[in-house]
VEXVO-672416 format. One record per residue: x, y, z of N, C-alpha, C, CB in turn. Coordinates in steps of 0.2 Angstrom, whole numbers, padded with zeros to 4 digits, always signed. Glycine has a CB too. Example, Ala and Ser with C-alpha at 12.3 -4.5 7.8 and 13.67 -1.06 7.14 Angstrom:
! residues 2
+0066-0028+0039+0062-0022+0039+0066-0016+0039+0057-0022+0045+0064-0011+0035+0068-0005+0036+0064+0000+0039+0070-0003+0029
! end
This chain:
! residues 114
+0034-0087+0060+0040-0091+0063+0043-0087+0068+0045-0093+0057+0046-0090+0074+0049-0086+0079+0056-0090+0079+0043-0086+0086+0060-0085+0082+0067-0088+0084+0069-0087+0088+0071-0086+0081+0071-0094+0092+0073-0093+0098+0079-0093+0101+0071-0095+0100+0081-0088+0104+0088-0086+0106+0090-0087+0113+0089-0079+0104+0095-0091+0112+0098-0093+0120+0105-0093+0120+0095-0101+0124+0105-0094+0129+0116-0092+0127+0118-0086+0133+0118-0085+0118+0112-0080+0130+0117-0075+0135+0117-0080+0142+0112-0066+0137+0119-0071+0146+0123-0071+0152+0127-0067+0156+0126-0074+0152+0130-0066+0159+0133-0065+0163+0141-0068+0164+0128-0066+0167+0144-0065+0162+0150-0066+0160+0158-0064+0164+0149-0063+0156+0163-0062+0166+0169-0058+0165+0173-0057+0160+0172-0058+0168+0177-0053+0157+0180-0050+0153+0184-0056+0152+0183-0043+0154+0183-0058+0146+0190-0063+0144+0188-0071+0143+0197-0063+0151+0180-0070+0145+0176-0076+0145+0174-0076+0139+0170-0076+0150+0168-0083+0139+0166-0086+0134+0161-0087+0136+0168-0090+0132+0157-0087+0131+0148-0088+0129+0146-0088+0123+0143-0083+0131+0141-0096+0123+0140-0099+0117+0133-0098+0114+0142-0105+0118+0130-0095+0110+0123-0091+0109+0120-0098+0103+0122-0080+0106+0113-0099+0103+0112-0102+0101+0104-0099+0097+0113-0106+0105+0103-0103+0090+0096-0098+0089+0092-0104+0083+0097-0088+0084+0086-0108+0086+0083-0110+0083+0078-0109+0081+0084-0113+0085+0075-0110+0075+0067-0108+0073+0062-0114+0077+0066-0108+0063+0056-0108+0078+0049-0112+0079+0048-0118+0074+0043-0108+0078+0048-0118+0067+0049-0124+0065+0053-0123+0060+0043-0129+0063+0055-0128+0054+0058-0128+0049+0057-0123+0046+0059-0131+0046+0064-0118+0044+0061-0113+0038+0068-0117+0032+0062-0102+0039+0065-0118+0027+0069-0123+0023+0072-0115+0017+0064-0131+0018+0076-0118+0014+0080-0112+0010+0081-0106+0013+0078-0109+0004+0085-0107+0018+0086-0098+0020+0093-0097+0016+0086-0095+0030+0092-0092+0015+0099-0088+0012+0105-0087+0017+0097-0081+0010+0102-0083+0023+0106-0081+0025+0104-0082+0034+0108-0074+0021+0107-0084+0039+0108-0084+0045+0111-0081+0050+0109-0087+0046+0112-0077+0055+0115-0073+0058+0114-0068+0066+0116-0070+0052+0118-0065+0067+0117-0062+0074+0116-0054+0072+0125-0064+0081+0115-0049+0076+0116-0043+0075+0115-0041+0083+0110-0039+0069+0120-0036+0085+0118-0036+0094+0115-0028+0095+0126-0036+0100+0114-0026+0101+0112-0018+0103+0115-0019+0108+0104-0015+0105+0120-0014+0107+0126-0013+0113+0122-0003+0115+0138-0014+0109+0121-0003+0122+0121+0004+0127+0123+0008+0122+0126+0006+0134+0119+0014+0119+0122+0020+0116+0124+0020+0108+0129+0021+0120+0122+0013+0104+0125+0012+0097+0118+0008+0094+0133+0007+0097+0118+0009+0087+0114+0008+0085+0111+0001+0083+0113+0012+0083+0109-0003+0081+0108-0012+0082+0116-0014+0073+0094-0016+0078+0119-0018+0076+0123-0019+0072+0127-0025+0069+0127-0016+0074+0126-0026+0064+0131-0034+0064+0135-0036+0068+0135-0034+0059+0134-0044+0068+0139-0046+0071+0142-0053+0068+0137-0047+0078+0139-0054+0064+0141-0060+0061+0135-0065+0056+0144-0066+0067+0139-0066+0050+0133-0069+0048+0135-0075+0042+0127-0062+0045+0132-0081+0042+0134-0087+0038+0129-0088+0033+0135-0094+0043+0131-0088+0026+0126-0089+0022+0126-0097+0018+0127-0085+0017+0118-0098+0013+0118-0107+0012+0124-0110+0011+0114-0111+0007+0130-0104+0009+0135-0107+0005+0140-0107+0010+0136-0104-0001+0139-0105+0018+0144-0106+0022+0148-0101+0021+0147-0112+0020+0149-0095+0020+0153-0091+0019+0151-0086+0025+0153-0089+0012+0155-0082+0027+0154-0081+0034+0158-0073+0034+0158-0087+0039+0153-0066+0038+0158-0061+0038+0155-0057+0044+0159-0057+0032+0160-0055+0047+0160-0052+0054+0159-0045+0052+0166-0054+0058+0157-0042+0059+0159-0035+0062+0164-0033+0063+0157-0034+0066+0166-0029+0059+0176-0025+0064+0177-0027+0069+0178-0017+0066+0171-0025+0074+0175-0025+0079+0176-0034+0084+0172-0019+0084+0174-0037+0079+0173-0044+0081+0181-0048+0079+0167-0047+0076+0184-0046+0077+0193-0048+0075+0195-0055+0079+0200-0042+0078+0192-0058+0076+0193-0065+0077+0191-0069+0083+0198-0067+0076+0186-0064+0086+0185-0066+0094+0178-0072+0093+0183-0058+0099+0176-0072+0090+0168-0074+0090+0170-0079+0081+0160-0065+0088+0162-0084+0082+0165-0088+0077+0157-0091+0076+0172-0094+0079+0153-0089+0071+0146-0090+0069+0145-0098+0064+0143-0082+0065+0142-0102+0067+0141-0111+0061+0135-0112+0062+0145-0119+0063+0134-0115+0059+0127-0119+0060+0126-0125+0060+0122-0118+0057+0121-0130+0062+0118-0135+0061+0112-0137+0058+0119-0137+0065+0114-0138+0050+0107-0139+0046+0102-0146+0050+0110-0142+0036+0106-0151+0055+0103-0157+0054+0096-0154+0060+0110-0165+0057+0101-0150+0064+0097-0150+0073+0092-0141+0071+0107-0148+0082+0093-0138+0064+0089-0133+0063+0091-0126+0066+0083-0135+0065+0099-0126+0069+0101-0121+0075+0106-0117+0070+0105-0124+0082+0109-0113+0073+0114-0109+0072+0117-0107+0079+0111-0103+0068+0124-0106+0080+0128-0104+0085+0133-0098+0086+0130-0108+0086+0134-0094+0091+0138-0088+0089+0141-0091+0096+0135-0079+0088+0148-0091+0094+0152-0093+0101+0159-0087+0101+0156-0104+0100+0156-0084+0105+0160-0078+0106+0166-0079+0114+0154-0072+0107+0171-0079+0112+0178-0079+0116+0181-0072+0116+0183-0085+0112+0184-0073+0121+0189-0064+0123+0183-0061+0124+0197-0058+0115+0179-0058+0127+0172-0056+0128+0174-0050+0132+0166-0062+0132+0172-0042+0130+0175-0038+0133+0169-0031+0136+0180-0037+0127+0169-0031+0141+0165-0025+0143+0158-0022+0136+0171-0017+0145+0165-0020+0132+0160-0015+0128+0156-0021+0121+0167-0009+0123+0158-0029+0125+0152-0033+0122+0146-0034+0125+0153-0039+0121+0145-0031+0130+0138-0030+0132+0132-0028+0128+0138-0026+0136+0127-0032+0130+0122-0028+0125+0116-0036+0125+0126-0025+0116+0109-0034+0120+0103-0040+0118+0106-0040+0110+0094-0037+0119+0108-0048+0111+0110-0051+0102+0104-0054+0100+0117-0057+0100+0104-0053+0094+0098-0055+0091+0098-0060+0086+0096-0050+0088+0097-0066+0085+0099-0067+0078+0094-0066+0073+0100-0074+0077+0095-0068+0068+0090-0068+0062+0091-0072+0056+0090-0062+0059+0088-0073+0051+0087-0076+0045+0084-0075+0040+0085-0081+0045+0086-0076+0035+0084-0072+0029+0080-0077+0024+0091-0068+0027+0075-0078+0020+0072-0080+0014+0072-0078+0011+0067-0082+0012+0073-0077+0005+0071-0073+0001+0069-0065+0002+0066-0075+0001+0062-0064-0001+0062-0055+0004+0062-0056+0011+0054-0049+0002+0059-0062+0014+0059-0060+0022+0063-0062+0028+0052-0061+0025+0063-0056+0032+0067-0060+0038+0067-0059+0042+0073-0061+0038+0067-0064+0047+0064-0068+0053+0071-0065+0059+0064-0078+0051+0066-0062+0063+0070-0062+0070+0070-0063+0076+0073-0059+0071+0074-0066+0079+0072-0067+0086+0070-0063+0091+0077-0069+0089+0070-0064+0097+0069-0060+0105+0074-0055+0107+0068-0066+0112+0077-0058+0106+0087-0057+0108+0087-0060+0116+0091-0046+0107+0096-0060+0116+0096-0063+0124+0103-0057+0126+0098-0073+0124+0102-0057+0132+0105-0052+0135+0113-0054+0136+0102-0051+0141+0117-0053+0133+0124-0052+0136+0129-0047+0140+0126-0054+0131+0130-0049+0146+0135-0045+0152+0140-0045+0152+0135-0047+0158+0145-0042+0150+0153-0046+0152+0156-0040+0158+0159-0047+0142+0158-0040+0162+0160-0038+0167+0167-0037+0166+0157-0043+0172+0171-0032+0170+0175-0029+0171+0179-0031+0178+0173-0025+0170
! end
């Protein structure tokens, strides 16, 4: 199964971008759904993640800027990140979890300019 991640961009500080991550085909019961980015210099890190039960938990440094949902009908998940700041640069990833395994994307590049 492959996951495909779209969204990034190219941005300036204070901007918005809406990332999106759909699977190659249905994976049914996943547990858990979510992003993880690589920002220059740090190591691959959470950034938000929604489980079957909807419950939802961010990254510190994410303080209410970003806001992760999904859509069981369309098979997607979305990370819609607002106030978008230099030091959010980086390739986000999403992922998903079954059970023991989990599935992750390509990642897509995000810029946010200064």
């Amino acid at each position: 199964v492959q996951l495909q991640a779209s969204g990034g961009g190219l941005v300036q500080a204070g901007g918005s971008l809406r990332l999106s991550c759909v699977p190659s085909r249905t994976i049914y019961s996943l547990n858990v759904r979510g992003w993880h980015r690589q920002v220059p210099g740090k190591q691959r890190e959470l950034v938000a993640v929604i489980t079957s039960g909807n419950n939802t938990n961010y990254g510190d440094f994410v303080k209410g800027r970003f806001t992760i949902s999904r859509d069981i009908h369309k098979n997607t998940w979305y990370l819609q990140m607002n106030s978008l700041k230099p030091e959010d640069t980086g390739v986000y990833y999403c992922y998903s979890v079954r059970g023991p395994s989990e599935y992750w994307g390509q990642g897509t590049l995000v810029t946010v300019s200064s």
